[in-house]
Every structure is written in structure tokens, then in C-alpha cells.
C-alpha positions in Angstrom: 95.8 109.9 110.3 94.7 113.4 108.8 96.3 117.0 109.0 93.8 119.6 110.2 94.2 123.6 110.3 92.1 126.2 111.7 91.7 129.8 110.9 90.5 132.1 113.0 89.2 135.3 110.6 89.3 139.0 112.6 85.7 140.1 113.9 85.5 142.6 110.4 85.2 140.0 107.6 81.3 138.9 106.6 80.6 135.1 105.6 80.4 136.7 102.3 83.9 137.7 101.9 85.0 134.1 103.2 82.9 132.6 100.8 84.2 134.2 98.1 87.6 133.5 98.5 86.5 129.7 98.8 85.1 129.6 95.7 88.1 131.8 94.4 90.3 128.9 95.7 88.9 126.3 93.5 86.7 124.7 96.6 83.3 123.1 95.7 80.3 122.8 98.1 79.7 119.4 99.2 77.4 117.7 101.6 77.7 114.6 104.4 74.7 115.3 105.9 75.9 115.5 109.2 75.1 118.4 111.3 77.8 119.7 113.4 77.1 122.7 115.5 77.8 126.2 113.9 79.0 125.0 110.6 77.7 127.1 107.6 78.9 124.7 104.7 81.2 122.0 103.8 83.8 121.8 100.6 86.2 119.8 98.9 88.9 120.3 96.7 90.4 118.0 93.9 92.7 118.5 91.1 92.2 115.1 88.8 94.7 117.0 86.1 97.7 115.8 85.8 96.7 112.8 88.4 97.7 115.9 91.2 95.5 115.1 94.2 95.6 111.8 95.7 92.7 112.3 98.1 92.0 116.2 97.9 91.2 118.8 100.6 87.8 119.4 102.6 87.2 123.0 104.4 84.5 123.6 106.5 83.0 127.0 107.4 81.8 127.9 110.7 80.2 131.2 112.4 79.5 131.2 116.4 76.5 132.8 118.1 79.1 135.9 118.3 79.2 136.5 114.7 83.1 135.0 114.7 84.2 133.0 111.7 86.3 130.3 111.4 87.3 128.3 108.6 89.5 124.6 109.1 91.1 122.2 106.5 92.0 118.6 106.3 93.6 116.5 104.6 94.8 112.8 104.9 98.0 111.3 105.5 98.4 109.7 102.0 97.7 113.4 100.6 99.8 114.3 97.5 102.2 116.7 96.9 99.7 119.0 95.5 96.9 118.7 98.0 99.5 119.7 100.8 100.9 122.7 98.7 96.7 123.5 97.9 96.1 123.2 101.4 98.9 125.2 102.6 97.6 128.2 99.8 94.4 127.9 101.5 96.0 129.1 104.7 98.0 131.6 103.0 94.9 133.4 101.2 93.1 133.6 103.9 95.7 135.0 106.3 97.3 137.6 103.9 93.9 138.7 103.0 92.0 138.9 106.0 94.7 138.8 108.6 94.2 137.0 111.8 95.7 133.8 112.5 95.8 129.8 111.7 97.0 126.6 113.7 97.9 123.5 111.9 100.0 120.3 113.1 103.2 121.9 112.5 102.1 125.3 115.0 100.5 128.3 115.3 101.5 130.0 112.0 103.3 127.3 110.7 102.9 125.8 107.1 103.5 122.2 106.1 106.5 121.6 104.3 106.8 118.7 101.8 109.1 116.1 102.1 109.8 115.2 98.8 109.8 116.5 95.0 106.8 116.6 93.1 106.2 113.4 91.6 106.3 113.1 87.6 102.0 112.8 86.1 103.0 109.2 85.0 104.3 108.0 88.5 101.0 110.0 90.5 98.9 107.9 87.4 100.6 104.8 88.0 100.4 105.4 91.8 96.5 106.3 92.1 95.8 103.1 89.8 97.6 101.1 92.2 96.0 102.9 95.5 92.3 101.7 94.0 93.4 98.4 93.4 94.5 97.7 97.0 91.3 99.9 98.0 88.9 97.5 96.2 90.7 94.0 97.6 90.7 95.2 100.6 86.6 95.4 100.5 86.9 92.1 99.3 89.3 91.2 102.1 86.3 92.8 104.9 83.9 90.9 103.2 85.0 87.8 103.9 85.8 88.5 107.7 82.5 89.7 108.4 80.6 86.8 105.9 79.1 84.4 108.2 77.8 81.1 106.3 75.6 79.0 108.8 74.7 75.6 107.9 75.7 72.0 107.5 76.3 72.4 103.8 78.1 75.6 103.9 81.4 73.6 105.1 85.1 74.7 103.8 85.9 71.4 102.5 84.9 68.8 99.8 81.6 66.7 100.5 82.8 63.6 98.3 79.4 64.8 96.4 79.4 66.6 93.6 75.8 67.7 93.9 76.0 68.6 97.1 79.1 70.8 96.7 76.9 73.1 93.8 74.5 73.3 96.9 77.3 74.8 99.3 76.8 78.5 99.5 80.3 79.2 100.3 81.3 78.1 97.1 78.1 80.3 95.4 79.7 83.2 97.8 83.2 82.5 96.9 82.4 82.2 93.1 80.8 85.5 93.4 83.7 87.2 94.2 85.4 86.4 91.0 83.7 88.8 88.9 84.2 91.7 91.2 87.8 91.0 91.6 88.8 90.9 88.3 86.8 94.0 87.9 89.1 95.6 90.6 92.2 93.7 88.3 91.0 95.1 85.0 90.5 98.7 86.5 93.9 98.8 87.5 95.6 98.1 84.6 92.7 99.7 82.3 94.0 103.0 84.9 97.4 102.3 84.5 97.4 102.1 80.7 95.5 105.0 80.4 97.9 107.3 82.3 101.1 105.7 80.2 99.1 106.1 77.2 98.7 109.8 78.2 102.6 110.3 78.8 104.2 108.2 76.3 105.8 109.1 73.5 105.1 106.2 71.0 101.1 106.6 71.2 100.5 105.9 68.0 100.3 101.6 67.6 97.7 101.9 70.7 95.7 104.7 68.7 95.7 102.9 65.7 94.3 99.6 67.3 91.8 101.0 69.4 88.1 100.3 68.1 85.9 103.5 69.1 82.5 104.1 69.2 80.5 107.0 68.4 79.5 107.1 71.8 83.1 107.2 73.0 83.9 109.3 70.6 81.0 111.9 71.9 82.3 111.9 75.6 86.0 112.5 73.7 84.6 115.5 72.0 82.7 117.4 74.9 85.6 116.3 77.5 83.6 114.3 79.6 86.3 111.0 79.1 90.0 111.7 78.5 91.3 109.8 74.8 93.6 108.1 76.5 90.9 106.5 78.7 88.5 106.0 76.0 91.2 103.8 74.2 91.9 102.0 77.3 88.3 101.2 77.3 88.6 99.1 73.8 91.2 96.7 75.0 90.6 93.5 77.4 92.9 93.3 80.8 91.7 90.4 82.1 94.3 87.6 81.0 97.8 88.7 81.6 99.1 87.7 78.1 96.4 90.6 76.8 97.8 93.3 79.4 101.7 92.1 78.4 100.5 92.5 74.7 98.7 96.1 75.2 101.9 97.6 77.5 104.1 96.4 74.7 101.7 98.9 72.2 102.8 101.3 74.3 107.1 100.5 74.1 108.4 97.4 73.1 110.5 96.8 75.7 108.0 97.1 78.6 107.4 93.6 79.8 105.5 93.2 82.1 104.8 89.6 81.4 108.4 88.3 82.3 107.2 90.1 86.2 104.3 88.0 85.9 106.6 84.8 85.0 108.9 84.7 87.5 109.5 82.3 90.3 106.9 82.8 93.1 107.4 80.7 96.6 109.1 77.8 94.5 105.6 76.7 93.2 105.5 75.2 89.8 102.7 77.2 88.6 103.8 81.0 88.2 101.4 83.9 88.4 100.7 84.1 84.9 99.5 80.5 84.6 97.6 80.9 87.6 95.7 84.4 86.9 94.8 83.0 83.7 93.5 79.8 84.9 91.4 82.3 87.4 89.9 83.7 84.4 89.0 81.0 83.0 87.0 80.2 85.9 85.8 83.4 86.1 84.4 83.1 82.2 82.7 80.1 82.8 80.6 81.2 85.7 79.8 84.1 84.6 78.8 82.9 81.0 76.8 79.5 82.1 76.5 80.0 86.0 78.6 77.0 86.5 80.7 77.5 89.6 84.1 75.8 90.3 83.6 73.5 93.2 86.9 73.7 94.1 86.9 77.5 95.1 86.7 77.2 99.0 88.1 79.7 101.2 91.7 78.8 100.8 92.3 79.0 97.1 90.1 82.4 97.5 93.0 83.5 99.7 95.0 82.3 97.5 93.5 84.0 94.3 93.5 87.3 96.8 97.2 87.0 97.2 98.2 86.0 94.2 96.5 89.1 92.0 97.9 91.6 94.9 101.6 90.3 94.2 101.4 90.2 90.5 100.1 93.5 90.3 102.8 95.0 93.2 105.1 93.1 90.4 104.0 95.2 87.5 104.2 98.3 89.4 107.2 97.9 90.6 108.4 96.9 86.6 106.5 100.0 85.4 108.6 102.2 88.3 111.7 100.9 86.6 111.1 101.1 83.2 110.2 104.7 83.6 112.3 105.6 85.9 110.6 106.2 88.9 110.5 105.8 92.9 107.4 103.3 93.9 104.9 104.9 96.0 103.4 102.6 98.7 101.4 105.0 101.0 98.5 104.0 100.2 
């Protein structure tokens, strides 16, 4: 679902005048190489400071045969705070300085009005960190529904032989997913650390253990990487005893490890024995290219579910020890 507006600008302002105020408004030129009939130019707006846009704002330009110009926004449904209140300026500039008249979801001359407070820069951090991590399992998750493994050997179950099971390419396939997934893990937290690290006022333990490069260093000093991020960068987030150790740099009494440890589906195992075992996995295939024969589609699933629920478990413990309301429209 998206929330569109249109413009319609009177017959006396130039492209010139519209294009200035886009730019004025903070919109950058973009390109998706699609023609559509009568646009002049595409844009996009994004405010990364702060964590304020969620998914931003694109405007398109258009001019008729007749000369008549009209400008339209969109925006998705999962927009933040700040991209609706950017995207309802956008209306507002354009009316009040060129008159005419708009139409968006709510009516003909009829702004969007927010539903809720603006969210604190921690909880939009927290909440954008989480958003990507759902966003990269899921292309995992399509993946695997449009794989198609053909082939007596690429069966879903044991062979009772060894050799033949390092031959199956569902296993190869299924190992292969383990790096990228714990990529998709590591970012999250790696994100998630970063914007606490940003916000937090006992900063200094993480800034005295981080190990820096020159290079990070350089991309600190022209503003090309955020501190907060480059730290984030020297720390691991793989194994969930290293992410419970790194959030408690940040305030001892963050735990996030006790969310990992608690009682899931009355299994004996709990998440955090479970991830690490994963990783552990994940280590030795990537370091020797020895797979786990073991890893057929249902403890993929399983892996799949278990990551998503551990890290809905430390979001929900970082909403609560900061104090804020989870976000889950993502």
C-alpha cells in the first residue's frame, strides 16, 4: 500500500520555477529507467539523520503537450513520521507558492495527519535495524520457495551414506545459506548497537574497547561513516554471548542474553545454545568447506525461525529497557 498526491500547478509557473523549489525541498534526481509518458524527471527524498525516514518520498514531474505541469508524491505505508510530515510540506510549498490545487488519499486539499508522536532517534534506530533484518530473511525465505533441486541425490532426507549426502546439492544449497543469514543476523545487531551507541549515555567502555583503523578512522574524519558505526564495526555479533557482552558495554543492566535464554516451545535446547551451535556450523563451512550433512530443509526452517524469534526477543528487551513502544510495521 502507498499514499500518492497530485498537484496540479496554474498555467503561469515554468518547469524552472517547479524545479527549483524541488531542489529547495531537499529532493534529489533519481532514475528507474522507466519511461512513463510526459514525465520530466524523477526524485527522492531521505533524511538518514536522526534515523527520520523509514522509506523516504519520491516526486515525479510531469509537463503535457499543453505546457501544464504537474508534480505527484508517494510514499509507502510503513512511511515514518517524518516522511509523512516531509511529504505533506511538499504539498504545502508548492500550493502556497504557486497556488492551484493538490489531491491526496485524504481529499482534494486535504493533508495527512499523523497518528502518533514522533518516535524517540533510538526507537526509529532500533526499529529500521529490525525492518532490514526481516527484509533480508525474507529473501532468504523466497529463495527457498522458488529453489527447485532436480535429481535423485538432491532428496530431503538422509541417504544412510555419508558420501553421498556431501554429493546432495540441497545440502551444498542449504549450507550456503548460512553465511548470508548470519550476515543478515550480524547486521542487525551491528545496526542496533550502533544507534544505542549513538544515544546512550555511558559511551565510554564501548569507545575505549573498540580497535580502529586508520582507514576507519579516515571515513570518521571526512563524515563518510558515523563513530558510532565505525565502533560497531570492531566488535563480532555473531555468537549471542558476544552481542549479550557488547549491549552490556553499553549499560550493565541490558541483558539481552537472559531474552535469548528463555524457554522456547518447551524444547530443551534454548535459542542461545541453538544460534551458537548454528555458528559453529557456519565457521566450519566457511573456514574448510565442510558442510553439515544434517542441514536439510527442516532444520533450515528451523534455523529461519529460530534467528527471527530471538531477534523479535531482543527488540522487544531493548523496547523495554529504554522505554519505548515496539514498532512492527515493517
Amino acid at each position: 500500500m502507498s499514499y500518492t498526491s497530485e498537484s496540479e500547478l496554474p498555467g503561469s509557473v515554468t518547469l524552472v520555477q517547479a524545479q527549483d523549489l524541488i531542489s529547495l525541498l531537499d529532493y534529489k534526481k533519481s532514475n528507474d529507467d522507466i519511461r512513463v509518458p510526459n514525465r520530466v524527471a524523477s526524485y527522492y527524498w531521505y533524511e538518514a539523520a536522526d534515523y527520520k525516514s523509514y522509506t523516504g518520498v519520491g516526486l515525479d514531474l510531469y509537463r503535457d503537450g499543453d505546457g501544464k505541469i504537474t508534480v505527484t508524491t508517494r510514499s509507502r505505508a510503513s512511511r515514518s513520521y517524518w516522511d509523512l510530515l516531509h511529504q505533506n510540506k511538499t504539498l504545502k510549498m508548492f500550493r502556497d507558492l504557486f497556488g492551484g490545487n493538490f489531491t491526496t488519499d485524504a481529499g482534494r486539499n486535504r493533508y495527512w495527519r499523523p497518528n502518533e508522536p514522533p518516535p524517540t532517534p533510538l526507537s526509529s534506530g532500533c526499529f529500521t535495524a529490525r525492518w532490514g533484518f526481516h527484509n533480508g530473511l525474507g529473501r532468504a525465505s523466497i529463495y527457498l520457495m522458488n529453489r527447485k533441486l532436480e535429481g535423485q541425490v538432491a532428496q530431503d532426507k538422509p541417504s544412510g551414506l555419508e558420501f553421498m549426502d556431501e554429493l546432495n546439492p540441497r545440502l551444498l544449497s542449504n549450507n550456503f545459506l548460512l553465511p548470508y543469514i548470519f550476515a543478515v543476523w550480524e547486521e542487525y545487531f551491528r545496526a542496533t548497537f550502533s544507534a544505542c551507541l549513538k544515544y546512550s549515555a555511558q559511551r565510554e567502555a564501548a569507545l575505549k574497547r573498540a580497535r580502529l583503523s586508520h582507514r576507519d578512522l579516515e571515513k570518521v574524519a571526512i563524515g563518510s561513516q558515523p563513530i558510532e558505526r565505525a565502533v560497531a564495526e570492531s566488535f563480532s555479533f555473531q555468537r549471542p554471548s558476544a552481542i549479550h557482552e557488547n549491549f552490556r558495554m553499553l549499560d550493565q543492566k541490558l541483558d539481552i542474553g537472559t531474552a535469548f535464554r528463555k524457554p522456547y516451545r518447551r524444547r530443551t535446547i534454548n535459542l542461545f545454545a541453538s544460534i551458537e551451535a548454528l555458528v559453529e556450523n557456519r565457521n566450519e563451512f566457511v573456514h574448510t568447506g565442510r558442510m553439515n550433512t544434517k542441514f536439510f530443509d527442516k532444520q533450515l526452517k528451523a534455523a529461519l525461525s529460530d534467528m527471527e524469534v530471538a531477534v523479535n526477543r531482543a527488540y522487544e528487551a531493548l523496547a523495554a529497557h529504554y522505554r519505548f513502544v515496539p514498532n512492527h510495521n515493517y
